[in-house]
C-alpha positions in Angstrom: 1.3 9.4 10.2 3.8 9.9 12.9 3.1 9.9 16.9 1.0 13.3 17.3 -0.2 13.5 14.1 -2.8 15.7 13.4 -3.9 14.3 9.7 -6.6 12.2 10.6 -6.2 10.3 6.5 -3.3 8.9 4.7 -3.7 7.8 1.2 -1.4 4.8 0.4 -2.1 5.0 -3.1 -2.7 7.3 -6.0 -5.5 7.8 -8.5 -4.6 7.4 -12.2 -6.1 9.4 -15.0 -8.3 6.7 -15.9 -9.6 6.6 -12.1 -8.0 3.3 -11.6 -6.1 2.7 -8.3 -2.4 3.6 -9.1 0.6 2.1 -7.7 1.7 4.1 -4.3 5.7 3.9 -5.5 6.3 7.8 -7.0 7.4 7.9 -10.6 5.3 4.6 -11.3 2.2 5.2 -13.3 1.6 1.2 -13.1 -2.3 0.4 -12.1 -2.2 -1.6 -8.8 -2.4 -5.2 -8.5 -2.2 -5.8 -4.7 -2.4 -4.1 -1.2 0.4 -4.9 1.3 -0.9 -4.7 4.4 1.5 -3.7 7.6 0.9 -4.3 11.4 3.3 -2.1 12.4 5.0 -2.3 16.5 2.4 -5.2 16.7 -0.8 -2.9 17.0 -3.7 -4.9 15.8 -4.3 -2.2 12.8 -3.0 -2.6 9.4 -1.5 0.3 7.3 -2.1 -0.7 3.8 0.0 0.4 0.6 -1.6 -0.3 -2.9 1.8 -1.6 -5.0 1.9 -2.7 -8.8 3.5 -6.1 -9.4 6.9 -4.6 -10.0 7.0 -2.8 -6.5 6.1 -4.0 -3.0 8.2 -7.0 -2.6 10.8 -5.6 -0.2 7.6 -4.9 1.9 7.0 -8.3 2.4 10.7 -9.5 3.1 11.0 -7.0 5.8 11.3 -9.0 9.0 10.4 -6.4 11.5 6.9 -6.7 10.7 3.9 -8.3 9.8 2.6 -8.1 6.3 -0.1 -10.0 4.5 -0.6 -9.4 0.5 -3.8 -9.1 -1.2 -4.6 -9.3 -4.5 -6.6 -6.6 -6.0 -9.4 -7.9 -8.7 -9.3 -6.3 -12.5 -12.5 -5.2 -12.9 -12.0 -3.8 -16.5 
């Protein structure tokens, strides 16, 4: 959230039917493979985005800011 914000919780993912954790990207009813984590302006807290393997890579290509990937374990 935005600079006086008063939503204490963002959600950087969706839940699918199944109650698997869904890829963040709207329209994309992929399960998620991988968080992409951000440290946005340099502040030592990460925002993290659940993407599917199809999404997320222009994340990590922006140069602006930090960004680590991790890979989320299939537990099915």
């Amino acid at each position: 959230m935005g600079k006086g914000s008063t939503k204490s919780e963002v959600r950087h993912f969706k839940t699918l039917d199944d109650g698997r954790l869904g890829c963040w990207i709207g329209g994309c009813d992929e399960p998620a493979t991988r968080w992409i984590d951000m440290e946005r302006y340099r502040i030592r807290r990460w925002l993290s985005t659940a993407y599917c393997d199809r999404h997320g890579d222009g994340e990590l290509n922006d140069s602006h800011h930090i960004h680590r990937e991790r890979r989320i374990k299939d537990t099915t």
